[in-house]
C-alpha positions in Angstrom: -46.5 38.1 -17.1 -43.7 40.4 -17.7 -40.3 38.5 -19.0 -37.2 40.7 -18.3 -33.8 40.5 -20.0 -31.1 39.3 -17.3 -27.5 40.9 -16.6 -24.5 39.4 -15.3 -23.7 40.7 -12.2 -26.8 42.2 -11.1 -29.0 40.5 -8.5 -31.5 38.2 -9.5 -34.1 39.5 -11.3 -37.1 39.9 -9.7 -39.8 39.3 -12.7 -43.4 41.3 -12.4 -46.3 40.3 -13.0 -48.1 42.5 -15.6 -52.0 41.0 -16.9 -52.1 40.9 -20.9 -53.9 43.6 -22.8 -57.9 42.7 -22.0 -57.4 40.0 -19.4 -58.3 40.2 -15.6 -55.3 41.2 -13.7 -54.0 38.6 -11.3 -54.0 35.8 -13.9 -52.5 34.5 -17.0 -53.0 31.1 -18.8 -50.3 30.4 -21.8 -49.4 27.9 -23.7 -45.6 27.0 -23.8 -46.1 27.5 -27.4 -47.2 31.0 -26.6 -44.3 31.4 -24.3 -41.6 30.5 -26.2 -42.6 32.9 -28.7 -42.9 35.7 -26.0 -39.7 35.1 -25.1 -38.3 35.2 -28.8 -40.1 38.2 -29.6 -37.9 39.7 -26.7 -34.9 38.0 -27.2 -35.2 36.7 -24.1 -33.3 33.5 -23.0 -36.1 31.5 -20.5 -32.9 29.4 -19.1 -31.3 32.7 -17.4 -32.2 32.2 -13.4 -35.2 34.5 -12.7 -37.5 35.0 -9.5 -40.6 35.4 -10.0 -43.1 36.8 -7.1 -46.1 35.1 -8.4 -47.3 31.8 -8.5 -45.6 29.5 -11.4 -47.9 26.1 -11.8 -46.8 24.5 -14.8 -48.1 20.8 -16.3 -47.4 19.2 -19.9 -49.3 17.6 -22.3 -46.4 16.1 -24.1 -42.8 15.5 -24.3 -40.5 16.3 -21.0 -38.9 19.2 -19.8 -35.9 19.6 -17.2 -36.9 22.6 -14.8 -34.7 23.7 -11.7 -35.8 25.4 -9.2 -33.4 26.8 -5.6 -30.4 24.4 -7.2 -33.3 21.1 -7.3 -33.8 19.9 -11.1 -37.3 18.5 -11.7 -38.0 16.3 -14.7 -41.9 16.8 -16.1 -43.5 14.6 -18.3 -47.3 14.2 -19.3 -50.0 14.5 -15.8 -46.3 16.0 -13.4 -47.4 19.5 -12.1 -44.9 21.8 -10.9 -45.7 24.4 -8.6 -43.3 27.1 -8.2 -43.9 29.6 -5.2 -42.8 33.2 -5.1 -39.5 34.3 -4.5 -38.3 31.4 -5.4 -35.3 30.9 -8.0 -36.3 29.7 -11.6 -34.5 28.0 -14.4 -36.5 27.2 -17.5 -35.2 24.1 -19.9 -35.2 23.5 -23.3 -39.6 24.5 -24.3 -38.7 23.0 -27.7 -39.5 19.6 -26.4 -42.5 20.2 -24.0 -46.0 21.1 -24.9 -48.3 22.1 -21.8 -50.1 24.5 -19.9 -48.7 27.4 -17.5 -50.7 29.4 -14.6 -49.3 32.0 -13.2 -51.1 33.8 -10.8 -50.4 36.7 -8.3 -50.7 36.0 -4.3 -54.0 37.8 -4.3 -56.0 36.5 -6.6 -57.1 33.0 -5.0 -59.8 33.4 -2.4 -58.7 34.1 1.4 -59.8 30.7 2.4 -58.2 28.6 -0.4 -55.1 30.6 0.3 -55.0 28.8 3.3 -56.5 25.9 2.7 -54.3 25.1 -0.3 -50.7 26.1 1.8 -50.0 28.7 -1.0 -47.7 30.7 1.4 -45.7 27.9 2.3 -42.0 27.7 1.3 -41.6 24.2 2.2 -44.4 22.6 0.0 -42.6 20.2 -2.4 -42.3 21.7 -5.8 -43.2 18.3 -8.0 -46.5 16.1 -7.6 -47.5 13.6 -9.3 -51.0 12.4 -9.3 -52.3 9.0 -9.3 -54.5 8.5 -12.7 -57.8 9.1 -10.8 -56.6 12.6 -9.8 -54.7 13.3 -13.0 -57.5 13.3 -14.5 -59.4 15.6 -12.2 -56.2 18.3 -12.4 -56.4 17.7 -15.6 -60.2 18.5 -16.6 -59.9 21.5 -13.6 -56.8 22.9 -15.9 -59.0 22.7 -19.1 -61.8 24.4 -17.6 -59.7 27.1 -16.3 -58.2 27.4 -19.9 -61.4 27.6 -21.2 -62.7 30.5 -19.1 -59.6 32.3 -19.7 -59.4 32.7 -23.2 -63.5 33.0 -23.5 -63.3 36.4 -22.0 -66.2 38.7 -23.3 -68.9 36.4 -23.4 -69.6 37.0 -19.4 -69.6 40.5 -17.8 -66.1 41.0 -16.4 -66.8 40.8 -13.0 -68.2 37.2 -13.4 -65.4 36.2 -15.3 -63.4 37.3 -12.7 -65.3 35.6 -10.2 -65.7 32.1 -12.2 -61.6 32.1 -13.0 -61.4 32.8 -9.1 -63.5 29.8 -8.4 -62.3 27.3 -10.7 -58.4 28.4 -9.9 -59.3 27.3 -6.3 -60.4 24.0 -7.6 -57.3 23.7 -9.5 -54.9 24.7 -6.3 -56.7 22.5 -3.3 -56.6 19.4 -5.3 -52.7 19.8 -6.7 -52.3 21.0 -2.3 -54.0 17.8 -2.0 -51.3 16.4 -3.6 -48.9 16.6 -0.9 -49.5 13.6 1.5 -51.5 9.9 1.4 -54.9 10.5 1.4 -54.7 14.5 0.6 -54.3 14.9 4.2 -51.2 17.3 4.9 -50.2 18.1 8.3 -51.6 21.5 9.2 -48.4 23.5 10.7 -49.4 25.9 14.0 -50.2 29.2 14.1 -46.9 29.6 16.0 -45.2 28.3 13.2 -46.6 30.0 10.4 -46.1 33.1 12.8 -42.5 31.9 13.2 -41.6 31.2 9.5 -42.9 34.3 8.3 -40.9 36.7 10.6 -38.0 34.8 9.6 -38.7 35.3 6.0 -39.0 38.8 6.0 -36.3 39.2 8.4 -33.8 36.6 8.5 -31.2 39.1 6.8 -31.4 41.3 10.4 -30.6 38.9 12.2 -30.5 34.7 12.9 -31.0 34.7 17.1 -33.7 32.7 18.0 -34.1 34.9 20.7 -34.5 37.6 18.8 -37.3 36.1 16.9 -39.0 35.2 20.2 -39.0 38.4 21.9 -40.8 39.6 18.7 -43.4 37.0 18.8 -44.0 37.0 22.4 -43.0 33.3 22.7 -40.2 31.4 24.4 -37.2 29.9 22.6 -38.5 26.7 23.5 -41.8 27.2 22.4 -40.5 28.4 19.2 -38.0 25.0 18.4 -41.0 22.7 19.5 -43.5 24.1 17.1 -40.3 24.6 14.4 -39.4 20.8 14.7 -43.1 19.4 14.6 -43.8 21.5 11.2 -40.3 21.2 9.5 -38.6 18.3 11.1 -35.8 20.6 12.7 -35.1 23.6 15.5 -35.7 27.0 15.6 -32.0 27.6 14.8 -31.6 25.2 12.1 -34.6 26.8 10.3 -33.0 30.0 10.0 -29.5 28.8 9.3 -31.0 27.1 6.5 -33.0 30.3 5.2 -30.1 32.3 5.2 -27.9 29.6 3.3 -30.7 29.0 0.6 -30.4 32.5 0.2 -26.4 32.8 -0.5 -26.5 30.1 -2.4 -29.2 31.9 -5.0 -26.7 35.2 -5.0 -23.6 33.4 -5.2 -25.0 31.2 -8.0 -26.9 33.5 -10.2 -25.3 36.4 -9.5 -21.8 37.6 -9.9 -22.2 39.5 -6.4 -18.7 39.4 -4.6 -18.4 37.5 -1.4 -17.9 40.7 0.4 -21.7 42.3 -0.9 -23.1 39.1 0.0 -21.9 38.9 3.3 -23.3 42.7 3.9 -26.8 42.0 1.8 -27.1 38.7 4.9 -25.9 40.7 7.1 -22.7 39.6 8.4 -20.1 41.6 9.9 -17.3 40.7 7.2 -16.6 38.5 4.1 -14.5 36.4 7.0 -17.6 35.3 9.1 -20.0 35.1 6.1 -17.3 32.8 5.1 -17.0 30.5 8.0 -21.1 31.0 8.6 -21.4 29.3 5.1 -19.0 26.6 5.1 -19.9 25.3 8.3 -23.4 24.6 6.8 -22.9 24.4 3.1 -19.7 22.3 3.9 -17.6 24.2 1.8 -16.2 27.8 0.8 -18.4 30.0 -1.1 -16.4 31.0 -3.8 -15.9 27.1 -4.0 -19.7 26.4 -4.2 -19.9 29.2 -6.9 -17.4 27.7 -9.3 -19.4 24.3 -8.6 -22.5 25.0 -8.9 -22.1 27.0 -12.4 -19.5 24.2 -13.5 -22.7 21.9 -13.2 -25.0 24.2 -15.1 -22.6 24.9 -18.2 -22.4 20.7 -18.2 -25.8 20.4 -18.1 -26.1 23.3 -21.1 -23.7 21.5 -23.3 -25.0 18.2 -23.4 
């Protein structure tokens, strides 16, 4: 995992992930003791917003630590997982008083079938879980195991190391995805959907017509709401308003991006109706979210 240094007014930094020296690439396994002196070593400050695209899954095995993540702060203590998904905006809290475990883990390296299985491409999963004690202990042994295998590298040839991390990281990831409803039973969104949400990930800056989105999919508007407001709980339209406001929010937050870049990076015609777009939906002025949002974090950094 590569840790970069972050300046003020640049865009988010988008962190790499780069394998340690001898281990496979696709995955890490670190102790927050081993992070925090990482990030000394680099004079690096873990609290600077950063956005990762690789898989962050994070549990301790003592003390608590306050993580945020897209402006929601998280709380972990002892058998809590966090599971942070790529692209996503993360803020670290104070690793002095949190002892754990952290996977990280690139979008490729799971198996095909667990990547499905398990929801790892899903935006919407809930970042926090917390496992009744017959399943902490499960996630917890699985995370030992995994640990295990990853620091024992050499005693197996490297292709079945590989393929045993491979195995027992998809053991980890469908029972914390199993995590997410009553029973370990979560609703399995359509293909239209998953069809739907990704085109609107990868293109939600072109534009925010829903009929734009259905001409490219080959379905109807209506088609595309119903299947939107079974798997999310709201239309079409809603879906990609809220996409594009998650996304102004992470610039004008962590970034000291004016209004006016924003608004062309979205792609809105001018500052004006970037303006009106976000206060409509945010339910007030950007600049005013800005100077709330980082009055909040310098609060929460002082106490």
């Amino acid at each position: 995992m590569v840790i970069n240094r972050h300046s003020a007014g640049q865009a988010i930094p988008e962190v790499a992930f780069a394998a340690p020296v001898g281990t496979p690439a696709g995955l890490e396994v670190i102790s927050l003791a081993d992070l925090r002196s990482r990030a000394d070593g680099r004079g690096v400050d873990l609290g600077a917003p950063q956005r990762p695209g690789f898989h962050h899954v994070l549990t301790l095995t003592s003390g608590t630590l306050r993580q945020t993540v897209d402006f929601t702060g998280y709380v972990l203590d002892p058998d809590s997982w966090l599971w942070v998904r790529p692209g996503q905006v993360l803020q670290w809290g104070d690793l002095d008083k949190a002892e754990g475990i952290l996977i990280v883990f690139e979008r490729d390296f799971p198996d095909p079938a667990t990547v499905g299985a398990a929801r790892l491409d899903d935006p919407e999963a809930p970042a926090l879980r917390t496992p009744a004690a017959e399943d902490a202990e499960a996630l917890r042994l699985a995370a030992a195991h995994l640990e295990r295998e990853f620091r024992d590298r050499g005693r197996l040839p490297l292709d079945a190391h590989v393929a045993v991390l491979r195995h027992l990281l998809d053991v980890l990831m469908l029972r914390v995805a199993h995590l997410e409803a009553p029973g370990g039973h979560a609703a399995e969104p359509s293909e239209t959907f998953l069809r739907f949400r990704a085109a609107v990930e990868r293109d939600f800056a072109r534009t925010r017509r829903v009929d734009d989105y259905a001409a490219a999919l080959g379905y109807s508007t209506r088609t595309l709401s119903r299947a939107t407001l079974d798997a999310a709980g709201v239309g079409a339209k809603e879906f990609i308003d809220r996409r594009v406001v998650l996304e102004a929010k992470r610039l004008l937050a962590h970034t000291d991006l004016a209004a006016a870049r924003i608004a062309a990076q979205l792609g809105f015609s001018s500052a004006t109706n970037f303006a009106k777009y976000f206060h409509q939906r945010a339910g007030q002025a950007p600049i005013a979210f800005r100077g709330a949002v980082r009055g909040r974090a310098g609060h929460a950094r002082d106490r």
